[in-house]
C-alpha positions in Angstrom: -37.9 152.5 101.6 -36.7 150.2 98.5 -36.6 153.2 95.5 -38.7 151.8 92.4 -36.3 153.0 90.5 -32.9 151.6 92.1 -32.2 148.2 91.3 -32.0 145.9 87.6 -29.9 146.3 84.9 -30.2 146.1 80.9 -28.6 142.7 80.6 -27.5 143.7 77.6 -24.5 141.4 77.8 -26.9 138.6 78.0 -28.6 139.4 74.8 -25.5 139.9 72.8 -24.7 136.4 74.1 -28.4 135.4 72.8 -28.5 136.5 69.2 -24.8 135.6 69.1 -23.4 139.3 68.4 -19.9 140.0 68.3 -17.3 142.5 67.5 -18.3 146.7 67.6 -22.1 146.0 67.8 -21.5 143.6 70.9 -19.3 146.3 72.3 -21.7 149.2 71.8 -24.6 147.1 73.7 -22.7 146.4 76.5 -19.9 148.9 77.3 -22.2 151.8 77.6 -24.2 151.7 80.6 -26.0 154.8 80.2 -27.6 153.6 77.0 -30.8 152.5 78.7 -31.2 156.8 80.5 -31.0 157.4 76.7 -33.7 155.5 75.5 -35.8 156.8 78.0 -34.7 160.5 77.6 -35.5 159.7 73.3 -39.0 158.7 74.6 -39.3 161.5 77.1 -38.6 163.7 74.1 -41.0 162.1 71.5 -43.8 162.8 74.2 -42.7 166.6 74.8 -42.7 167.1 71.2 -45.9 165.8 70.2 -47.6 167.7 73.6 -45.7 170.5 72.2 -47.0 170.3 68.4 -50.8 169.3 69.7 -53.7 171.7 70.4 -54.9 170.1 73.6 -53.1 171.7 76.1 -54.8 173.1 79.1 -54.9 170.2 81.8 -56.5 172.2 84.2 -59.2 174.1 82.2 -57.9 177.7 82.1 -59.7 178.6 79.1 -63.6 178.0 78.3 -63.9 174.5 77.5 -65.2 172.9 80.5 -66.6 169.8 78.9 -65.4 166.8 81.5 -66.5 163.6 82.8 -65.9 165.2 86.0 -69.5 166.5 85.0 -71.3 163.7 85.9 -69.2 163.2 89.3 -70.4 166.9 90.1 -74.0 166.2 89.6 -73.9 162.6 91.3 -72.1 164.3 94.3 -74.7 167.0 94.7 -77.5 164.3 94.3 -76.0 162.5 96.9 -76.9 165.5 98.9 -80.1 166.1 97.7 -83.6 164.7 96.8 -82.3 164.8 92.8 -82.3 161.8 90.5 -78.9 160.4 91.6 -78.3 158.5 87.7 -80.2 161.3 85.3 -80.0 161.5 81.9 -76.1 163.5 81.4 -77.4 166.3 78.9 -80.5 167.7 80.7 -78.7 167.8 83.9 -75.3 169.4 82.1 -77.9 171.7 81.4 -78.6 172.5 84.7 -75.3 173.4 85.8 -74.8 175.6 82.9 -73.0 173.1 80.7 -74.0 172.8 77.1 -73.4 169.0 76.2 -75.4 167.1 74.2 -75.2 163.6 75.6 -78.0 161.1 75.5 -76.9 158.6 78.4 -76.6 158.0 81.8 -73.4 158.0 84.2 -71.9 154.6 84.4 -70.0 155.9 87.4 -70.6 153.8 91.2 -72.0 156.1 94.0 -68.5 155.4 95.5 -67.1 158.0 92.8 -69.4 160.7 93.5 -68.4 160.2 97.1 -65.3 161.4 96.6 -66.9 164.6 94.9 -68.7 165.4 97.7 -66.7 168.1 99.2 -66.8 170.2 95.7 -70.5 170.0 95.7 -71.4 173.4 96.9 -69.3 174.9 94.7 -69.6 176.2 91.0 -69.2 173.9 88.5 -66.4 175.6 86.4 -64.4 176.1 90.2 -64.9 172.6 91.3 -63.6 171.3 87.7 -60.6 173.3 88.2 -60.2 172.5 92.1 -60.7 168.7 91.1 -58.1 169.3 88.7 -55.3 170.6 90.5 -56.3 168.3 93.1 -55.7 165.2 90.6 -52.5 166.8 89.9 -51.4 166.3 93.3 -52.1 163.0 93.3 -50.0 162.0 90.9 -47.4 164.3 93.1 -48.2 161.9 96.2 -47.6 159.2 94.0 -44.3 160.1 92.6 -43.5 160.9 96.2 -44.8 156.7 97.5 -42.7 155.5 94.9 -38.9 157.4 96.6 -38.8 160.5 94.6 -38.0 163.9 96.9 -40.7 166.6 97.1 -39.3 169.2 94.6 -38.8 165.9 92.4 -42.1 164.3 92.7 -44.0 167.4 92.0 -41.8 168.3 88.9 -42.6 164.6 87.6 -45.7 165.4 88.4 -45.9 168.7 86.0 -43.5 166.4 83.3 -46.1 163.9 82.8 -48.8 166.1 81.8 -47.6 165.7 78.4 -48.0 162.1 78.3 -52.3 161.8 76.7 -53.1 159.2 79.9 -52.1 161.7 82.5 -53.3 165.3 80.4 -56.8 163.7 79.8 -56.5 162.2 83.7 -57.0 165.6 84.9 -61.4 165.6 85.4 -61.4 161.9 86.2 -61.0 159.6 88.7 -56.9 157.7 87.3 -55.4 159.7 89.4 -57.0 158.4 92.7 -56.6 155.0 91.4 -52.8 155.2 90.9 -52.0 157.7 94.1 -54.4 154.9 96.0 -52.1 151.7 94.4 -48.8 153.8 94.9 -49.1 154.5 98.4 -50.2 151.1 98.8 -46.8 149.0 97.6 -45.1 152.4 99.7 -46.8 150.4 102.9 -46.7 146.8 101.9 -45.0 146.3 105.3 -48.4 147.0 106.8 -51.1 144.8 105.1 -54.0 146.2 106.5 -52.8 149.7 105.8 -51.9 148.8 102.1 -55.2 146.7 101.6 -57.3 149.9 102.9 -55.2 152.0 100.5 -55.9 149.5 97.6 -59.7 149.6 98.9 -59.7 153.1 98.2 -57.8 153.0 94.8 -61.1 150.7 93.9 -63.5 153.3 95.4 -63.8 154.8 91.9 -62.5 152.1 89.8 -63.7 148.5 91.5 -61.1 146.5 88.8 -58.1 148.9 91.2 -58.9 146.1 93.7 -56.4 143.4 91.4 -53.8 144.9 93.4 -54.7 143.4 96.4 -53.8 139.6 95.1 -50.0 140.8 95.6 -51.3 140.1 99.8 -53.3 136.8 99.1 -51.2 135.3 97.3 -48.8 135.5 100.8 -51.7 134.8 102.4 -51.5 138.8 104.3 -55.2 138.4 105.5 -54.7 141.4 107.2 -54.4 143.0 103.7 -58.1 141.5 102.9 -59.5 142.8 106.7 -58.3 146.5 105.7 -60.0 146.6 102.1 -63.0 145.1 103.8 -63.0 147.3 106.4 -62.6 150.4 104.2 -65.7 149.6 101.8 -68.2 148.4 104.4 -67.2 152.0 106.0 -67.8 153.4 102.3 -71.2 151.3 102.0 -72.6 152.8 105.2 -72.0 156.0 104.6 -73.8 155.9 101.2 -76.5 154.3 102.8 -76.6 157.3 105.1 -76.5 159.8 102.4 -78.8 157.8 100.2 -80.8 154.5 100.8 -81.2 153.8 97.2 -77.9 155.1 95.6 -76.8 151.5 95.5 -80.1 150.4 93.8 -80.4 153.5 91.4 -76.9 152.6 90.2 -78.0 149.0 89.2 -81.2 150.0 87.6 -79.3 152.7 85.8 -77.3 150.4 84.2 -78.8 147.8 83.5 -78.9 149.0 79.9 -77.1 151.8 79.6 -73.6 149.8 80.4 -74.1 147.8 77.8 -74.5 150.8 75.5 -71.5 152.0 76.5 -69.4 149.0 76.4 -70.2 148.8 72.3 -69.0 152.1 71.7 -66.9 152.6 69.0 -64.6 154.5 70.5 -63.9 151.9 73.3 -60.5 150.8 74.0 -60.5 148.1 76.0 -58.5 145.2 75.3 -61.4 142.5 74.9 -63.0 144.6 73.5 -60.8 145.7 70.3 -59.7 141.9 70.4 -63.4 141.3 69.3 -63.1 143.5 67.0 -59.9 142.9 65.2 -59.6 139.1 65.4 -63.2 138.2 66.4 -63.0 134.5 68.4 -59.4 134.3 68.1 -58.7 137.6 69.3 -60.0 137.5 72.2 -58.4 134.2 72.8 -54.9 136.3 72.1 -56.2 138.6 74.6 -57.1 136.0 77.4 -54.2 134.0 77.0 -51.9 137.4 77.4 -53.9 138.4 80.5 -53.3 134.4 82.0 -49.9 134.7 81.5 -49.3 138.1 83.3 -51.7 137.0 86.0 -49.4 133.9 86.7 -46.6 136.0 86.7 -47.5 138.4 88.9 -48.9 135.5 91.2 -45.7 134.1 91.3 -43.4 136.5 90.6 -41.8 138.6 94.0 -42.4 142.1 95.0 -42.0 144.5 92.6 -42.8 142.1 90.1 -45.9 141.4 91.2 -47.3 144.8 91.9 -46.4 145.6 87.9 -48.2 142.6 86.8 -51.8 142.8 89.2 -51.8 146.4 88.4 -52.0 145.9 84.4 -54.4 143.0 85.1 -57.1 145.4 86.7 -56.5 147.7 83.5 -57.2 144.6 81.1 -60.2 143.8 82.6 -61.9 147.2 82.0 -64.9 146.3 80.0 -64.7 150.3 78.9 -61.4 151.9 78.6 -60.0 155.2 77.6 -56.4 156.7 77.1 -56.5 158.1 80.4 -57.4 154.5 81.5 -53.5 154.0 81.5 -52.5 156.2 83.6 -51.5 153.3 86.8 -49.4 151.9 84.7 -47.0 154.7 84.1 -44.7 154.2 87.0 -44.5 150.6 86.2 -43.1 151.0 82.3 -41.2 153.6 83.3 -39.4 151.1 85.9 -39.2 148.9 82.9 -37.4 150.8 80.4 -34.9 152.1 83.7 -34.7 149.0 84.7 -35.4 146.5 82.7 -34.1 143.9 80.2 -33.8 144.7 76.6 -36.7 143.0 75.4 -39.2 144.3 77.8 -37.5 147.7 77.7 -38.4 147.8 74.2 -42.2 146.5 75.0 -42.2 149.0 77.5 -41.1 151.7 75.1 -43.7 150.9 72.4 -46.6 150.9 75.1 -45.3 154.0 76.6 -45.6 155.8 73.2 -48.7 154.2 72.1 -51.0 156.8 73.3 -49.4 159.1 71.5 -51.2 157.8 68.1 -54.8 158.5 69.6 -54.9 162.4 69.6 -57.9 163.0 71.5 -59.6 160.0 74.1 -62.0 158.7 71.5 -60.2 159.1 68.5 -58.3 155.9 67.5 -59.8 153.5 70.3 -56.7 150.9 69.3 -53.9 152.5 70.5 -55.0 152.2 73.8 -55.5 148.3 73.5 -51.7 148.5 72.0 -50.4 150.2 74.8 -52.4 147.6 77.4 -51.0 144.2 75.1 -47.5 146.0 75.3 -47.1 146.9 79.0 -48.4 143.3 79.7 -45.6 141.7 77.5 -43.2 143.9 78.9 -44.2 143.3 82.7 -44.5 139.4 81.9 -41.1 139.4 80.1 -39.3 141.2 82.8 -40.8 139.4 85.5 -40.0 135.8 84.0 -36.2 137.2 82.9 -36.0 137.5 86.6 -37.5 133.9 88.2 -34.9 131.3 87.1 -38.1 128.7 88.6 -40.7 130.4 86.1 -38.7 130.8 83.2 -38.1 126.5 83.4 -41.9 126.7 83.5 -42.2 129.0 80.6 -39.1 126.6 78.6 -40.9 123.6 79.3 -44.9 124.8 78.6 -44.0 127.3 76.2 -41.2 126.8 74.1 -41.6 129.1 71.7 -41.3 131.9 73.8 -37.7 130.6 75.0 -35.6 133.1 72.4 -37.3 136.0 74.2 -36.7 134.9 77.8 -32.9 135.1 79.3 -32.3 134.3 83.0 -29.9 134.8 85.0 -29.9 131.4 86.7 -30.8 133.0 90.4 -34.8 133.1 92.0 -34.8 136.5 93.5 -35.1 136.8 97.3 -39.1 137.6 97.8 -39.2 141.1 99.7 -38.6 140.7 103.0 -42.0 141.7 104.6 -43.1 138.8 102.8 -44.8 136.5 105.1 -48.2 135.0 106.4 -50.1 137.7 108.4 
């Protein structure tokens, strides 16, 4: 299996070259190749400490706060089971699982999300929080573990990125699933219908997880298509089973009350807090940003591609949250390994982002930062690397040229990469 982490380099020759440098700062950029495992080991730090200095830090709800949007999962999962109001009013029904939490709406969560709480159902609530937590845990272990890292490895990057906000406050939701689903999907992108299944089940809790699956159309892997089909028609029958109207309750439950969440003030997403920081023309910022990774990552090869059609599904999240960001993780760390300078330093910035929103609804910006970021750092990196769309970029959009240094060679596209 290709590591994620085993290939690129810092180019930092090429820059130097760029901006012209010469002398003892041209030699300090380029003579030290470990300069790019200090960068990262500086932001690795940054994140301990502020974990470190923070109150919040009990990922798997040790103590007696056992207020989590796992809640709602819980009470769909045992309504699934049940004769119960499968989309309830959340503070009424918090109350009937012994949860005191005042809140006045209803779950915007698909009855494909309580699925996957099903097995906790029968259990107390403040064991199945903790089960579900661990359990998210080790999903991000499996993940580690897709992407090439060892066992003992994967599990104690695992543990390490619990002080990183997206992954501590991914604990009670649903992130997890979606990055363990999307990482073991690019481990078997030799098997389309395996990897589109995979990426089918990424999107089981999070339908926008299904952007990933473009990386197989656009190679025209229709096998990859037949697997995620497969995998939610099996999904859509079993809810039928369990429930003949879950699918209807969770349309006429929304019908307002999705709306009322999406103008939260504490809402992060990107078109979102576009809106609201540049009105008409921010959101024109946004969309041409989210064109110009989706083109990459359309035309860009392998891993590429995967970087670029992952961030698009967690752009177009009409309601976003720090632990929103979670799939991207593995993807800017790749970058600032890996990477060029310029999207290292993207990379960086997004990476520490979160870090300025203390608590998931507190400062609903950063999390917009740390999506426009990983975008310009995965578009950067993936042009830097396409001699043929960095002459597209030159000739459509000059003004970008100062940021974009190729290295005159297309990339070989992986070599699984063919019509299925």
């Amino acid at each position: 299996m290709k590591r994620l982490f085993s290939a690129g380099d810092f180019r930092w020759a090429s820059v130097a070259n760029l901006l012209g440098w010469r002398g003892s700062t041209r030699t300090s950029l380029t003579g030290r190749s470990d300069l790019r495992r200090f960068v990262f080991l500086a932001v690795c730090t940054i994140v301990f400490v502020a974990f470190v200095l923070r109150g919040d830090r009990d990922p798997f709800f040790l103590g007696k706060g056992l207020k989590a949007d796992f809640a709602q999962d819980y009470i769909g999962a045992r309504a699934l089971l049940s004769q119960e109001e499968l989309y309830p009013v959340l503070g009424p029904a918090f109350d009937r699982i012994g949860l005191t939490w005042e809140v006045g709406h209803r779950s915007t969560h698909p009855p494909s999300a309580f699925l996957l709480a099903v097995p906790l159902a029968g259990v107390d609530y403040p064991v199945a929080l903790r089960i579900w937590a661990v359990a998210m845990t080790l999903c991000i272990v499996v993940a580690g573990r897709a992407f090439g890292l060892p066992w003992r490895w994967a599990l104690l990057a695992a543990l390490l990125s619990l002080t990183w906000p997206p992954t501590r406050y991914s604990t009670p939701q649903y992130t997890s699933i979606w990055l363990m689903g999307l990482a073991l999907a690019y481990r078997f992108r030799d098997w389309p219908f395996l990897s589109g299944m995979l990426v089918g089940f990424a999107s089981l809790p999070k339908f926008l997880a299904a952007s990933a699956l473009l990386t197989h159309l656009t190679q025209r892997r229709w096998k990859a298509l037949a697997g995620f089909a497969t995998l939610w028609l099996v999904t859509i029958l079993i809810l039928i089973f369990a429930r003949p109207d879950s699918l209807t309750a969770y349309l006429d439950g929304n019908k307002i009350n999705f709306i009322d969440q999406i103008l939260r003030t504490d809402n992060g997403a990107l078109a979102i807090i576009a809106w609201r920081v540049g009105g008409g023309v921010g959101v024109a910022a946004a969309a041409t940003l989210a064109l110009l990774v989706t083109w990459a990552g359309l035309r860009a090869c392998d891993d590429h591609a995967w970087a670029c059609l992952t961030w698009l599904g967690i752009a177009l999240l009409p309601i976003a949250w720090v632990y929103s960001l979670l799939p991207l993780l593995p993807w800017l760390l790749r970058v600032i390994l890996v990477g060029r300078v310029l999207p290292c330093a993207c990379g960086v910035v997004a990476l520490l982002s979160p870090l300025l929103g203390p608590k998931p609804t507190v400062h609903p910006w950063s999390v917009a930062l740390c999506i426009v970021m990983a975008g310009a750092a995965f578009f950067l990196q993936a042009i830097g690397e396409n001699a043929v769309m960095a002459g597209v970029v030159a000739r459509r959009l000059p003004w970008l040229v100062p940021f974009v240094v190729t290295q005159g060679k297309q990339p070989r596209r992986h070599a699984a990469n063919r019509s299925d």
